[in-house]
C-alpha positions in Angstrom: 4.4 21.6 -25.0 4.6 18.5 -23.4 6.5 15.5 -25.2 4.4 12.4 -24.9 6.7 9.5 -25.8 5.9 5.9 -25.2 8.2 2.9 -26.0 6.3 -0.3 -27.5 3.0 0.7 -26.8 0.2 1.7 -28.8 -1.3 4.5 -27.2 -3.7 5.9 -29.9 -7.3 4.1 -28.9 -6.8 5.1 -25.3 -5.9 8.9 -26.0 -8.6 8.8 -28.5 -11.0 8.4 -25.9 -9.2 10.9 -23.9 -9.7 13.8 -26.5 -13.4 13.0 -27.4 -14.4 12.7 -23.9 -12.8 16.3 -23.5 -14.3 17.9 -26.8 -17.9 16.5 -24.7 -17.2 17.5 -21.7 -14.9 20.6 -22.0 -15.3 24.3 -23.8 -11.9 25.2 -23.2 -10.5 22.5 -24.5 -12.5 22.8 -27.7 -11.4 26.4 -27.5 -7.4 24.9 -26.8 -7.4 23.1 -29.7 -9.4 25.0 -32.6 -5.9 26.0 -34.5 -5.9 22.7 -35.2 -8.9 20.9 -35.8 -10.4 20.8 -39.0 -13.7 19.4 -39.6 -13.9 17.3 -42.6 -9.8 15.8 -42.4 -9.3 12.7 -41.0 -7.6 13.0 -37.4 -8.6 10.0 -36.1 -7.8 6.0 -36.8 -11.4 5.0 -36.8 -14.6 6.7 -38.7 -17.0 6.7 -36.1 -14.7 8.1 -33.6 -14.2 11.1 -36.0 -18.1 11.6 -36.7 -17.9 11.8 -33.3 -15.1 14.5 -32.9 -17.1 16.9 -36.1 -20.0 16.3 -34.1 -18.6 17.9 -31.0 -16.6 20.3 -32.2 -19.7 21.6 -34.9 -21.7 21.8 -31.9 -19.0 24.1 -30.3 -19.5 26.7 -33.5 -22.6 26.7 -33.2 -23.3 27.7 -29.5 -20.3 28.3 -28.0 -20.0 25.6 -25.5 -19.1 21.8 -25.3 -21.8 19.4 -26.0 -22.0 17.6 -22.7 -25.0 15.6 -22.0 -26.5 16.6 -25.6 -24.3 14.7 -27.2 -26.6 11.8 -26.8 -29.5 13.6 -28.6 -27.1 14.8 -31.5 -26.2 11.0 -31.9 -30.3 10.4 -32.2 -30.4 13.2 -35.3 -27.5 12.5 -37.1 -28.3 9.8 -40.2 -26.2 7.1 -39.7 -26.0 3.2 -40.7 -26.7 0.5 -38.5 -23.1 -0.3 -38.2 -22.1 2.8 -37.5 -24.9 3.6 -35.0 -23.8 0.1 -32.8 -20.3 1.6 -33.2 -20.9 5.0 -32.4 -23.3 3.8 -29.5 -21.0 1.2 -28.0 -18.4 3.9 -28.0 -20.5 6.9 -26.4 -21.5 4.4 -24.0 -17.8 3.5 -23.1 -17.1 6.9 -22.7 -19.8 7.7 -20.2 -18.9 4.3 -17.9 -15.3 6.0 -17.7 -16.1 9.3 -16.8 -17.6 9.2 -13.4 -19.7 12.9 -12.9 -17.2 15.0 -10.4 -14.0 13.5 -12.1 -11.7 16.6 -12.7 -10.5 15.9 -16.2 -6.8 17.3 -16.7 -7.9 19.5 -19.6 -4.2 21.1 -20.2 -2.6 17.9 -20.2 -5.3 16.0 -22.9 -4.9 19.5 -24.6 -0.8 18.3 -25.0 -1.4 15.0 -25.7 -3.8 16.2 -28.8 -1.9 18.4 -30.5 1.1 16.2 -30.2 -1.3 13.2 -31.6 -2.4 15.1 -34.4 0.7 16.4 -35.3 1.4 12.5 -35.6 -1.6 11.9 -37.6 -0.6 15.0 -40.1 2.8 13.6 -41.1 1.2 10.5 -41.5 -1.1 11.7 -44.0 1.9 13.9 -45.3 3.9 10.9 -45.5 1.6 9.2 -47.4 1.0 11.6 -50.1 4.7 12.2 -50.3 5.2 8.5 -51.2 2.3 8.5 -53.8 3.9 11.4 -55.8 7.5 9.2 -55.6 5.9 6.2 -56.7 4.6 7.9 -59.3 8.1 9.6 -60.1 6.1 13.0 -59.0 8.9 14.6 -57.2 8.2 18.1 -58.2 4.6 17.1 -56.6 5.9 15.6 -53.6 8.6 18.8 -53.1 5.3 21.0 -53.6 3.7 19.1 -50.8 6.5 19.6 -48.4 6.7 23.3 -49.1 3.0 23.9 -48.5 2.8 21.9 -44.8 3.2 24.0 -42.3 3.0 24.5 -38.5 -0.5 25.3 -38.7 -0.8 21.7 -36.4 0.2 23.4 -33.2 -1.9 25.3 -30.8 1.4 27.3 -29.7 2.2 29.0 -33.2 4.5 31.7 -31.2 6.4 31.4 -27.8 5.6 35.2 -27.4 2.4 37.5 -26.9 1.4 41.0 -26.0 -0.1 40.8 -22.6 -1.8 44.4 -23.2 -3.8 42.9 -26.2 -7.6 42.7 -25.2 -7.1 38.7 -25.9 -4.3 38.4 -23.5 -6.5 40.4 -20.7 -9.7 38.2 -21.7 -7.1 35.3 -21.2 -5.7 36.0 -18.1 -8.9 36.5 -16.0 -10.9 33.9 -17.7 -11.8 31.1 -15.1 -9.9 28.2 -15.6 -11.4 24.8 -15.5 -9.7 22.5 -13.1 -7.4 25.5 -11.8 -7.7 24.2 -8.0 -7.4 20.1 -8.0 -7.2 20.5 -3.7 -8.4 22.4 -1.2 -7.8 21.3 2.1 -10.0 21.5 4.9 -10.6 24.6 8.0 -8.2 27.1 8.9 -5.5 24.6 7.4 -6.6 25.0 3.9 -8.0 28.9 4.3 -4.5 29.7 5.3 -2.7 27.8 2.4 -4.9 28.3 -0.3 -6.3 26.3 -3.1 -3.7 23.8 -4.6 -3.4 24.5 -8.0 -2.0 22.6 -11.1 1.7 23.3 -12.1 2.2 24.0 -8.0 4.9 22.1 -6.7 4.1 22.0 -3.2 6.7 20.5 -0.3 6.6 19.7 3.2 9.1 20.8 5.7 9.7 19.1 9.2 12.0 17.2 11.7 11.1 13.1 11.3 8.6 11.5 12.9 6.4 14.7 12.3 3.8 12.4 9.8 5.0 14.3 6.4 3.8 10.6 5.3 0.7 11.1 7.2 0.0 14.6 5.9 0.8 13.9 1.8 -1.6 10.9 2.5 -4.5 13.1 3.4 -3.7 15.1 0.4 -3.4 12.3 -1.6 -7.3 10.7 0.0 -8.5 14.1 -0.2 -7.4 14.7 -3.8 -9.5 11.3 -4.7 -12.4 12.5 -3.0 -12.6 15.9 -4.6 -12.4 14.3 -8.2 -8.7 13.8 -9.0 -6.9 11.4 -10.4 -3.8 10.7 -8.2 -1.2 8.9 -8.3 1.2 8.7 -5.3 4.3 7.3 -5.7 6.6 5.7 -2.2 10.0 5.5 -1.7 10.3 4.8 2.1 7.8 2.0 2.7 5.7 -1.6 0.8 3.0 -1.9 -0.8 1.4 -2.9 2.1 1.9 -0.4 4.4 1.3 2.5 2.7 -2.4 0.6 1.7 -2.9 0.4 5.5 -2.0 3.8 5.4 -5.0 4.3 3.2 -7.4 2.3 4.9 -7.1 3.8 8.1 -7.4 7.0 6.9 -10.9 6.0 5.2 -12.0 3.9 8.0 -10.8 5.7 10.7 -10.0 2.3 12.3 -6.8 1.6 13.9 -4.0 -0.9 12.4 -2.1 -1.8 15.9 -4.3 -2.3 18.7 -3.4 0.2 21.6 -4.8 -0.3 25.1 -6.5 3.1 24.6 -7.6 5.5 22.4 -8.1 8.9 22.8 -9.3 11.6 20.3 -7.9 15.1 21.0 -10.5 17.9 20.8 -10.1 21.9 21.0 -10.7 23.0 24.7 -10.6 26.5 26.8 -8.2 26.8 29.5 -10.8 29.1 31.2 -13.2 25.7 31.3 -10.5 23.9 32.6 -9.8 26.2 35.3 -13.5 27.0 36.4 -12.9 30.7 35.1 -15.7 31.4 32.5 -19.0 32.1 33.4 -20.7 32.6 30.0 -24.0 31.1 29.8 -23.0 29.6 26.1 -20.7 27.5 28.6 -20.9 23.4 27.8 -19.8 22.5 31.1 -20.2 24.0 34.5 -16.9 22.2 36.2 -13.4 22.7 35.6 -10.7 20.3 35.8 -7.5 22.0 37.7 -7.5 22.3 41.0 -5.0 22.9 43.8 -3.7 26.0 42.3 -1.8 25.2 39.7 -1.9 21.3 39.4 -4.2 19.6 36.6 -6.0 16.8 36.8 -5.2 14.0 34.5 -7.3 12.4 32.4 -8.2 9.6 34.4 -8.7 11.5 37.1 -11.2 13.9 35.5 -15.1 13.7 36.4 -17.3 12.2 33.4 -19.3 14.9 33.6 -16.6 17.4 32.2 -17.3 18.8 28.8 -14.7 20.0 27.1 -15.7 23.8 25.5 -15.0 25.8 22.3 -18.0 27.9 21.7 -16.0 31.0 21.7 -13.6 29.2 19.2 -15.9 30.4 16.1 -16.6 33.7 17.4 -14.8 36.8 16.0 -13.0 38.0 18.9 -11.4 35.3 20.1 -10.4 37.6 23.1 -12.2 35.0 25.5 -11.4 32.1 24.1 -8.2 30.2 24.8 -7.1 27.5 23.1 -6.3 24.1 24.5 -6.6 20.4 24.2 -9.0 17.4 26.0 -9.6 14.1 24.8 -12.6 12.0 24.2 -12.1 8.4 24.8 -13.2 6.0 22.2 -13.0 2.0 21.0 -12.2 1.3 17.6 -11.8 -2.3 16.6 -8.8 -3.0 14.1 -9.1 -2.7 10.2 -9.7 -5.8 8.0 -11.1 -6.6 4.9 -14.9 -6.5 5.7 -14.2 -3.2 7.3 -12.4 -1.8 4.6 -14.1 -3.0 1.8 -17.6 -2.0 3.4 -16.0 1.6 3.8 -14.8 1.6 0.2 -18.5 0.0 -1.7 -20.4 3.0 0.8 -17.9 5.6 -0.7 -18.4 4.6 -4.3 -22.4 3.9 -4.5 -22.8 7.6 -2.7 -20.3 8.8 -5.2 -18.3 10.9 -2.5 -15.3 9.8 -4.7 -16.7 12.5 -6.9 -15.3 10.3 -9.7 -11.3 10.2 -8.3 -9.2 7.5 -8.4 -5.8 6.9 -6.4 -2.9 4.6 -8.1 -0.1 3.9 -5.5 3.7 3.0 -7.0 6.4 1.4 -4.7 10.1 1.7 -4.9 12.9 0.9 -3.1 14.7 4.2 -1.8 17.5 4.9 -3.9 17.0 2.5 -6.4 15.1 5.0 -8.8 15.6 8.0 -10.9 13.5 10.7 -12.5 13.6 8.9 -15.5 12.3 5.7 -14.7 9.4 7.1 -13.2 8.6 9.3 -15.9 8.4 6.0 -18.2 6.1 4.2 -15.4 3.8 7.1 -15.3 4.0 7.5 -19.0 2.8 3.9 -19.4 -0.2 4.5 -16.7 -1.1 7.1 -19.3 -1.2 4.6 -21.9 -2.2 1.2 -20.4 -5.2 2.6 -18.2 -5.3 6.3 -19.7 -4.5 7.4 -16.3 -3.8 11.2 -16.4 -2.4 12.2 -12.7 -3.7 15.4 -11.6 -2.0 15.3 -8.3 1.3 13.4 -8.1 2.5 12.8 -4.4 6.3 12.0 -4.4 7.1 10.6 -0.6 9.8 11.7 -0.8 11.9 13.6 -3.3 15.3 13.2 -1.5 15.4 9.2 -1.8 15.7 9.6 -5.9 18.5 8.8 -7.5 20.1 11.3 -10.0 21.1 10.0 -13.5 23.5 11.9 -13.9 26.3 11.8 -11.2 27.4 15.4 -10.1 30.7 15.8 -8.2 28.5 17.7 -5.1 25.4 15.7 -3.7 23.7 19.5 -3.4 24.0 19.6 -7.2 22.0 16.2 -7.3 19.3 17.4 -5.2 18.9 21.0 -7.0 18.7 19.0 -10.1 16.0 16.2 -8.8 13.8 19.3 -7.1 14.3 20.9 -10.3 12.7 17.3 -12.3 10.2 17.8 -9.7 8.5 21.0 -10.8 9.6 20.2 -14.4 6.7 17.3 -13.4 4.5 19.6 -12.2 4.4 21.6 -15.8 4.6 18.8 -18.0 2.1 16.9 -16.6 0.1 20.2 -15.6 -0.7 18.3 -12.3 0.0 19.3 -8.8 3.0 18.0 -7.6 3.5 17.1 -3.5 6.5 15.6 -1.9 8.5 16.4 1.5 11.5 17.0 2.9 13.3 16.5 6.2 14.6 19.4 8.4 18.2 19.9 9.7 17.1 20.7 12.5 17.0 17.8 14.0 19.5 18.0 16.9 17.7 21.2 17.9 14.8 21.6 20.5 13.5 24.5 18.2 11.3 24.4 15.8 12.1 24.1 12.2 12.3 27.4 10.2 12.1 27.5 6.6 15.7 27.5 5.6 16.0 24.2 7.6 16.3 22.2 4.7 18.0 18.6 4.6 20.6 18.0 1.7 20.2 21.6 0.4 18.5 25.0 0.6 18.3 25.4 -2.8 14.8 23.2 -2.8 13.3 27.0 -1.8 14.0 27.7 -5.8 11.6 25.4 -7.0 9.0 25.1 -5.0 5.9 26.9 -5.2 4.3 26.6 -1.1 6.1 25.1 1.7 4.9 24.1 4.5 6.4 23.7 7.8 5.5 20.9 10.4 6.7 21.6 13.9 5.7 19.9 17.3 7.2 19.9 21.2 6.8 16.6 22.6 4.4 17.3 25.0 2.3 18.7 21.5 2.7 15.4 20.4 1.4 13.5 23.4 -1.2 15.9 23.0 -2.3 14.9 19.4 -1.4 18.3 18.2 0.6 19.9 14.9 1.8 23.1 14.0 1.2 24.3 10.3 2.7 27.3 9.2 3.6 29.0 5.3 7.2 29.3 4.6 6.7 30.3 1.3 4.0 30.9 -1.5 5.1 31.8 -4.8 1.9 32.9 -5.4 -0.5 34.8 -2.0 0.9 36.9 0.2 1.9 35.3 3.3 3.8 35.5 7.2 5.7 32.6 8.6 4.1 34.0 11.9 0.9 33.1 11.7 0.3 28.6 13.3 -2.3 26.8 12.6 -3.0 24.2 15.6 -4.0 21.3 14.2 -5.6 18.4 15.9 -4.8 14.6 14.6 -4.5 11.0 15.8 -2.5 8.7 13.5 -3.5 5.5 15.3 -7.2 6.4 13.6 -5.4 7.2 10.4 -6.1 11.0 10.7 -3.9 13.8 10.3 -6.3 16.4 10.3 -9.3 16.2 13.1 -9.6 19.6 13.6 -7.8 23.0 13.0 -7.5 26.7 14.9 -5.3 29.7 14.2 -3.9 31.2 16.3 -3.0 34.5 15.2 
């Protein structure tokens, strides 16, 4: 179970809110926490918060399911005073402008958070009995008291269970709410998987690859798919990681280039004239004498660059290249941005997300003290991360000095997934190859500091590029590991990007 501690800060109205809007909203969290709820004993600090609570949690007996939108017609039937039905009204209504429909709520976490309050609340009550029977020189009563409490509080009464029970089966292949918190777009994300909670998930390149770039689009595309995230910077300001952000919702530039060019999938057999398909979107090529190309500039207008045979399933004809499409994109401001953002939230493609950036110095930070920042999001805002990008893991300090930097590292990668299952968030961060003197491409046991990072992490995922790739706007994805799929370090996915537009993902092909 997750330890929830919190110095000088009263986190009970907050997490309150928390639980009750997860007994509405959420079945298996009702089912999560029925060793310890009882209806009729006081759990909460306020009495219309716990009519609330027996409401939901009755209603849960009764059919089988969480309340959700009925909880507003349950609040119509129930007999109630006229202070308690502002109260109760006020408070439903508080509940519903903080959850946004499409938010993914981290059910495991709240789950933690619960039976660690309530535990709280029980030795309170406990406490308080036990000082009645002193007072009253009761201390047979008080020791009777004692003996009778028990762990009944907890929703984990045994660390063990028989996976061949018909519970543990039920269990296992029961669908998850909130498993996947990210999927990421085309062959990109078909090849990786979902991104689930408790995965702690690295990337793996030379620098000046755009690992930044990339755990940005996770990060935006986290938000936009419901998630609370909350990324976390130790190589650049405030600032430029928020024009980071806006470019990548705008698709506006931040430096003003003389030109801009958009990369886009081509055939080589358009470019050379060869194919003679009728599906064909141009009826020129581009190369001429022989084996000389034309640039650019000196390419016709009226050459369309082809991928028909890109989406078909033998891809036999098809073979994969790069044009460009020549745009103008004025720089980002504030009208810009904020227009972007208001469009976003009033068509609710934030699906509810929200993204919390934290700044630090590199090197001037440990585990620890981020654990206590994000601990206090949790209790300030009732910010519960789903996603935690950590840009990047390598730039913490370690508490605790070890005699061999490799020791530090193992033990801050180690923190890292610890994260992952505490929090029972995703956790993303990056690394930087050590193959950086090399003209090859980074393999997976390239790793920076340490190989020992492979132990803990559950998907890596290598970034490699030549420089004429990156002239071209392209990247090359490939799996290094997955704890969890079966996988090759083969198989590339050619990805198509432009960071001047804020975009690390434009388009994707494998080409296996």
């Amino acid at each position: 179970m997750a330890k929830f501690t919190i110095d000088d800060c009263d986190i009970s109205a907050n997490l309150e809110r928390k639980i009750i809007t997860a007994m509405i909203l959420s079945k298996g969290f009702l089912k999560s926490i029925s060793p310890i709820f009882m209806s009729g004993i006081p759990k909460f600090d306020t009495k219309h918060t716990q009519m609330v609570a027996e409401w939901c949690w009755n209603f849960y007996q009764k059919y089988d399911k969480a309340p959700k939108d009925e909880i507003y017609s349950i609040f119509k039937s129930k007999k109630k005073t006229e202070d308690e039905e502002k109260s109760i009204g006020l408070f439903l209504q508080g509940i519903s402008d903080e959850y946004v429909k499409g938010r993914k709520l981290n059910i495991s976490y709240i789950a933690d958070l619960a039976e660690n309050y309530f535990k709280k609340v029980s030795l309170k009550l406990l406490k308080n009995k036990i000082q009645k029977c002193l007072a009253e020189d009761d201390t047979e009563g008080a020791e009777t008291l004692i003996n009778k409490y028990t762990s009944k509080i907890t929703t984990k009464e045994i660390k063990w269970t028989d996976p061949f029970a018909k519970e543990s089966i039920q269990k296992t292949f029961a669908q998850e709410e909130g498993e996947v918190v990210l999927t990421l777009p085309g062959h990109y994300g078909k090849v990786i998987g979902g991104l689930q909670r408790e995965y702690l998930v690295a990337y793996l390149g030379k620098s000046g690859t755009g690992k930044t770039w990339s755990m940005v689009e996770c990060a935006i595309l986290g938000a936009l798919q419901g998630n609370d995230v909350l990324y976390i910077n130790l190589e650049m300001s405030e600032k430029q990681m928020n024009k980071r952000f806006y470019q990548r919702l705008t698709m506006h530039p931040s430096i003003k280039t003389d030109r801009l060019l958009i990369p886009v999938f081509d055939c080589k057999l358009n470019q050379s004239n060869e194919c003679q398909k009728k599906v064909r979107l141009c009826k020129r090529g581009i190369i001429y004498d022989e084996n000389k190309e034309a640039s650019f500039d000196m390419t016709s207008k009226k050459y369309v660059p082809c991928h028909v045979c890109m989406r078909y399933k033998k891809k036999t004809d098809y073979q994969v290249t790069v044009w460009f499409k020549e745009e103008k994109r004025q720089l980002i401001n504030v009208s810009r941005v904020s227009k972007r953002v208001k469009n976003l939230l009033d068509f609710n493609h934030f699906g509810g997300g929200r993204l919390r950036l934290a700044t630090y110095p590199a090197g001037s930070v440990t585990m620890q003290t981020m654990e206590t920042d994000i601990n206090r999001l949790v209790c300030i805002e009732g910010f519960l991360p789903g996603i935690i990008v950590v840009d990047y893991a390598d730039k913490l300090l370690d508490v605790i000095k070890q005699k061999e930097y490799r020791h530090s590292i193992q033990q801050i990668w180690t923190g890292h997934k610890g994260w992952a299952q505490k929090y029972h968030a995703l956790v993303i961060t990056g690394s930087q190859s050590s193959a950086m003197r090399s003209d090859e491409d980074t393999k997976f046991y390239d790793w920076a500091e340490g190989i020992c990072k492979i132990n803990d992490i559950d998907i890596g995922i290598i970034q490699n590029q030549t420089p004429q790739e990156k002239k071209e706007g392209v990247m090359r994805y490939s799996v290094g590991k997955h704890r969890h799929r079966s996988y090759n370090t083969i198989d590339e996915i050619v990805v198509l990007y432009n960071f001047h537009v804020g975009r690390p993902y434009l388009d994707s092909y494998l080409t296996c």
